[in-house]
N, C-alpha and C positions, 0 to 999 in steps of 0.2 A: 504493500500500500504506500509508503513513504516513496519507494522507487517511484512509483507511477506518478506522485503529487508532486514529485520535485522534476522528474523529468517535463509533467505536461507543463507547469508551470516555467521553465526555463525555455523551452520549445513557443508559450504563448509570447514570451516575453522577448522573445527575439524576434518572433513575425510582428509584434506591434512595435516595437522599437525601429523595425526598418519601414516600416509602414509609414507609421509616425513622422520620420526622417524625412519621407519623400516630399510630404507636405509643410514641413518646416522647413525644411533648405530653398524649397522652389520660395516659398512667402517670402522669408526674409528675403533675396536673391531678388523678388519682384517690387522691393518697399512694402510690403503687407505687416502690417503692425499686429505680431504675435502675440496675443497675450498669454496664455497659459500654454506651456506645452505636458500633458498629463498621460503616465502609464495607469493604466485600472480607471477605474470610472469610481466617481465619490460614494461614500465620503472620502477627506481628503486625510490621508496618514501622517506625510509629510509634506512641505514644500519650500524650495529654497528661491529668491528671490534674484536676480542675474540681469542688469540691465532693464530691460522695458519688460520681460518675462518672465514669468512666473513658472516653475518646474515645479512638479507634485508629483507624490506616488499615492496613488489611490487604494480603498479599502476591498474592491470588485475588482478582482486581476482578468479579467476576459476581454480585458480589451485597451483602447488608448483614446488619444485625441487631441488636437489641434485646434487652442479656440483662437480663431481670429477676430481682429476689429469687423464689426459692421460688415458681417457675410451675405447679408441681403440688405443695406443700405448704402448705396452710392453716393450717399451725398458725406457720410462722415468720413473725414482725413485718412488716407495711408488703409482705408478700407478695401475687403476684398471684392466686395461688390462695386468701386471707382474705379477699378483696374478695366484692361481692356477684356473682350471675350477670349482672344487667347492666352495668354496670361493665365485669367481664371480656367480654363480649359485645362492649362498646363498645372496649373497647384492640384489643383483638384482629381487629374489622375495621375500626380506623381509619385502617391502612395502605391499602387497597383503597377508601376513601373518600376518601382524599388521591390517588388516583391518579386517581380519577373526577373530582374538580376540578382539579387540573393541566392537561387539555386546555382549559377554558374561559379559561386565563391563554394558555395558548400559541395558539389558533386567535385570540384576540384581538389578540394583539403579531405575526400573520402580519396579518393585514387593518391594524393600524397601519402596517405597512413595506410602503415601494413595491414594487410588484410588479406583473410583465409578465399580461394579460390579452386572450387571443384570442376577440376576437367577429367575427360574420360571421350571415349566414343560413345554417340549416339545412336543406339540400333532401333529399329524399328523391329516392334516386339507385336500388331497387329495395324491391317490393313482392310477398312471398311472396302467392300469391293466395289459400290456405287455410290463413290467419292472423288473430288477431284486428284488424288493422290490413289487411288486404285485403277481410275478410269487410265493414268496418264504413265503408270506401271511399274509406281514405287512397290515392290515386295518385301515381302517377312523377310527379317535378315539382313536389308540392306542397312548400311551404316550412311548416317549424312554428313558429307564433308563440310557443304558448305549452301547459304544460300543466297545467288546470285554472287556478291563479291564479299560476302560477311561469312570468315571460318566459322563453323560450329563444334564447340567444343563440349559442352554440356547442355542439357535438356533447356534448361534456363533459358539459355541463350537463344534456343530455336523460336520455345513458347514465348517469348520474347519479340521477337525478327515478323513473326508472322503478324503478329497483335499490331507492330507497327504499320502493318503494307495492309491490311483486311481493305479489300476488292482488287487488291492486284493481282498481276501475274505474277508467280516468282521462280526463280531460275534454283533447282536444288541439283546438290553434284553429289549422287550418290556413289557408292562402293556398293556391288553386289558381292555375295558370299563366294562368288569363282574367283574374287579379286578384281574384276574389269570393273570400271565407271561408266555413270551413264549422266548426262546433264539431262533432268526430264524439269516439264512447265507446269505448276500448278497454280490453283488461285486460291488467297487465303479468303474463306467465307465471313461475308456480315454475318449472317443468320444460319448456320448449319441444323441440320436435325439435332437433338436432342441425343448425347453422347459421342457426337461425333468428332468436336474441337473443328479448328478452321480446315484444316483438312483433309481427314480421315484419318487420320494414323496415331498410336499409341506409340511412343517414344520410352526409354529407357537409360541411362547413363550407364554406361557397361565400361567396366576394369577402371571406375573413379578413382581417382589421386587426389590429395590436397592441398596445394601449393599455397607459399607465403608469397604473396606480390605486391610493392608498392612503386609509385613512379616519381620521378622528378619534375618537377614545378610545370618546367617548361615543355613536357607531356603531359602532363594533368590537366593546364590548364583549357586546348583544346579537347578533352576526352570530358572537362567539364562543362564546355560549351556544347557539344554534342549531345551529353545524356540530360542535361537541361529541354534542348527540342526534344529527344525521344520522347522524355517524359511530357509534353507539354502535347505531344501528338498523345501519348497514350491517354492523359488524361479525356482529350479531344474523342477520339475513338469509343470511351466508354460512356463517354455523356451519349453518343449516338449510339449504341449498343445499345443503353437502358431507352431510346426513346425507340425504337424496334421493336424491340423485346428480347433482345438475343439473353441479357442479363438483367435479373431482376431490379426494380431503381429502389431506390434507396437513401436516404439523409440522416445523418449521423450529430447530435448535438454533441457540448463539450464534452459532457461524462464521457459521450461514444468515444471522441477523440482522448480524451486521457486515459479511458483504457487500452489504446492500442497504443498510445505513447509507451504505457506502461510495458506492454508487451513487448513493444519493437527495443526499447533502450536495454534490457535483460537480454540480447541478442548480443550488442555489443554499441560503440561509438558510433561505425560505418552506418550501420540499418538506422540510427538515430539520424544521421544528417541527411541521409536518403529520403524519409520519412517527412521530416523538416522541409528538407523541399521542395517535396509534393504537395505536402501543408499551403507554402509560400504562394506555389503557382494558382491552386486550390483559391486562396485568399483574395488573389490578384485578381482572376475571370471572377470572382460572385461580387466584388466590389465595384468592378468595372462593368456590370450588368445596368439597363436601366431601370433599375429598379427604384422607389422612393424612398428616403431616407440615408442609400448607399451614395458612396463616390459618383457612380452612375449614375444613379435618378438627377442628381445636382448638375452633373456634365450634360445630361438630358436637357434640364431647364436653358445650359446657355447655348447647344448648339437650336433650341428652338427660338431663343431670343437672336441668333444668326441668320437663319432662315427668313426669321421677320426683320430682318434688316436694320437691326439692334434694341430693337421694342421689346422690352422685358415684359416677362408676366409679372402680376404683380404681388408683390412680395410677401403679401399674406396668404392670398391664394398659394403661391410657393411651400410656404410653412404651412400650411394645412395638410396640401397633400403628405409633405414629409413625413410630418406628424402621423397622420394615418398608416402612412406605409411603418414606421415603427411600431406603432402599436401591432401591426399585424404580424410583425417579424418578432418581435417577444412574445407573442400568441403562441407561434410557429415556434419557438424556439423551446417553448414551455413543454408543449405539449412531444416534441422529437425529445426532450429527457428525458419525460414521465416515460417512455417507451424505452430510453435508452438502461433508465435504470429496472425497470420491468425485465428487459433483457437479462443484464445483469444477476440480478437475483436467482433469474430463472439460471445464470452457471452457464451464458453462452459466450462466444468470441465473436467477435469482426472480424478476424484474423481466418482464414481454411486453416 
């Protein structure tokens, strides 16, 4: 239990610290007269005084925040609302653009720290016959070298490689059991039959090893800009998955997520930052939605006031709707814990 509270608790406190960041740097940088900049939400624990702002650490850790001068009045000084529409534009999603580069720091400092890695041959241990992988003449036994230009070296990797490419073709260099290769073309499925995976085959990691591998800076740091996009497609891919029906949908409140903090960090460091950065990218699209109340609904209001060729809606009407849409996202929020801790109780995981 402490594992789990301290790790979700440091995990939340680093996505709203950079969150935070995006939208205090852009402010000050724009003349926006900061007043508070706040971790947690009140009551207030601490706060130290700095200049024209005010820093607090709050009594509610799930979250942060940046209050600035006159966010919907243009007529008060050094206000966010006097500034131009881009500008506001730019403050306003530079939280969700700080979250989008925080994984390319964290996937890069996972590839710098050693870390355990399971390679083996891939054999293909069953073959649906009226599949794209049976049709196209992967057999029992064959081993997968590779697909298209991506070695495979473990299962991971494969279930991995397809989840990325679902509707393409993909080019697999198998080894059959006489020893010969064969380059055959398959497509990984959005919506397969039920037991089938994207495309037909049961995989296997056969004669595993476990090697210690870690890289230098200056290979991590593109290995960490690449599993950044992977990740940023994968997440992409399952949002459309779950609107298909390929995989069931699903929303996860705090508890949900600090139980699987708790989970992934008793794994080790690596699975934490990994984790962490799915978090971050996770953070950045649902913020960046136009939703009311979020970064987005607010970004919402000024590329409508652009549209109208600078005629702002008017700024109660504005706060109203915000208002509304919070209320509805603490409704919403209440009601995904009562379920999360229901879960819970009932002794289940998030985790397969």
């Amino acid at each position: 239990m402490l594992v789990t509270l301290i790790s979700f608790f440091i995990v939340i406190a680093v996505l709203v610290l950079t969150h935070e960041l995006g939208h205090f740097i852009t402010a000050r940088v724009s003349g926006v007269h900061v007043l508070e900049f706040g971790l947690g939400f009140p009551p207030r624990l601490l706060t130290i005084k700095r200049g024209e702002t005010t820093y607090s650490l709050n009594a509610i850790p799930l979250g942060g925040f940046v209050k600035m001068a006159g966010e919907e009045d243009p007529k008060m000084p050094r206000s966010l609302a006097s500034k131009s529409i881009g500008t506001r534009f730019l403050v306003l999603g530079s939280g969700s653009l700080m979250n989008f580069l925080l994984p390319l720091l964290l996937f890069s400092a996972v590839f710098m720290l050693p870390h355990n890695q399971i390679i083996g041959q891939v054999t293909v241990v069953e073959v649906i016959s009226d599949s794209p992988a049976g049709r196209a003449g992967v057999k029992l036994g064959d081993t997968i070298l590779q697909a298209d230009d991506t070695a495979i070296d473990n299962g991971g990797g494969l279930y991995r490689y397809l989840q990325l490419n679902l509707g393409k073709e993909i080019t697999l260099l198998v080894q059959h059991p006489d020893t010969t290769t064969e380059k055959i073309k398959v497509v990984s499925r959005w919506k397969p039959p039920e037991g089938q995976g994207a495309t037909g085959i049961v995989i296997m990691t056969s004669s595993p090893e476990v090697i210690r591998q870690h890289y230098p800076f200056w290979q991590a740091i593109p290995m960490g800009v690449s599993a950044s996009i992977e990740t940023f497609v994968l997440f992409k891919n399952g949002i459309v998955s779950m609107i298909i029906g390929t995989i069931p949908a699903g929303v996860t409140g705090p508890v949900g997520i600090a139980q699987i903090t708790g989970e992934v960090a008793r794994t080790g460091i690596g699975p934490l930052l990994e984790f962490t950065a799915f978090l971050s990218i996770n953070l950045a699209l649902i913020n960046i939605f136009p939703l009311p109340a979020l970064d987005g609904g607010r970004m919402a209001f000024v590329l409508v006031e652009w549209l109208r060729r600078g005629k702002r809606i008017p700024a109660k009407t504005e706060g109203l709707v915000h208002l509304i849409g919070f209320a509805t996202l603490i409704t919403f929020m209440l009601l995904v814990t009562y379920r999360d801790i229901i879960r819970i109780i009932g002794g289940d995981s998030l985790i397969p």
